[in-house]
C-alpha positions, 0 to 999 in steps of 0.5 A: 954899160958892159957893152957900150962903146962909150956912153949908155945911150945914142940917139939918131933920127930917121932924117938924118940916115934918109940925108946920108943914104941920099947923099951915098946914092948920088955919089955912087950914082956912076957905080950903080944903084946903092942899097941905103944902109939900114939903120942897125949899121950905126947901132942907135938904141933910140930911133927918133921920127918926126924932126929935121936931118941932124936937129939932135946936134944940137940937142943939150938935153930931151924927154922920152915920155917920162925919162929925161936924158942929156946929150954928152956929145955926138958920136964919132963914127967908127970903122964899124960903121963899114961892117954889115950887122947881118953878115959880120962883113967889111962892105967897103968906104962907106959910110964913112967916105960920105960921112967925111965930106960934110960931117966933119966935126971942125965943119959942124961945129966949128965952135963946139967941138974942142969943149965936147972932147971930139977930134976936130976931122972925126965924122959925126953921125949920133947923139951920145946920152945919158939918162937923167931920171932913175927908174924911167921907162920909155917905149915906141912911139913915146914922144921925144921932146927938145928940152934945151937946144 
């Protein structure tokens, strides 16, 4: 945990940066064509394929081949989000700015987000986890199961 942010783990799926960068690109439309942001911008240790924009909201606990893990909560994103991994460089509002306008923990889950300890206008992007099985291991390409949603 030396160099967590706040939790172990974090978990985001392909489809959801597909749906950000799809929507920064229709709002910059006017600005020009948008480079999408890679997936090293939110720093995920677990990349997950295969399953809808934002289904790890509502994951409560998943497996990784062997290894079960347990979601805390959602990743509140961070200024750090606006600084390009490669060059140490602050790139502008985004993603933030878009994130704003629909990942809005109050909008998400309207229901949920006082009981997980998440401000209610943080902008969600991630899933926090933490590991449940000692001495598991996980590789690419193991299958990610929902275990409870």
């Amino acid at each position: 945990m030396s160099f967590a942010d706040g939790y172990p783990l974090m978990a985001l799926s392909e489809a959801s940066l597909a749906d950000l960068n799809q929507r920064i690109a229709r709002l910059d439309a006017d600005e020009g064509v948008r480079v999408p942001l890679p997936m090293n911008r939110f720093r995920p240790n677990i990349v997950v394929s295969g399953c809808d924009a934002f289904a790890e909201d509502n994951w409560r606990q998943i497996q990784i081949g062997d290894a079960v893990f347990r979601s805390t909560k959602p990743c509140e994103r961070c200024v750090i989000t606006t600084v390009d991994q490669a060059k140490g460089e602050f790139t502008g509002k985004e993603p933030l700015k878009t994130l704003a306008s629909y990942r809005m923990a109050k909008n998400v889950m309207p229901d949920r987000f006082e009981s997980l300890g998440v401000g209610a206008n943080a902008a969600l992007f991630d899933q926090n986890l933490i590991g449940e099985s000692i001495g598991a291991t996980i590789s690419v390409g193991d299958k990610v199961e929902p275990m409870i949603m």
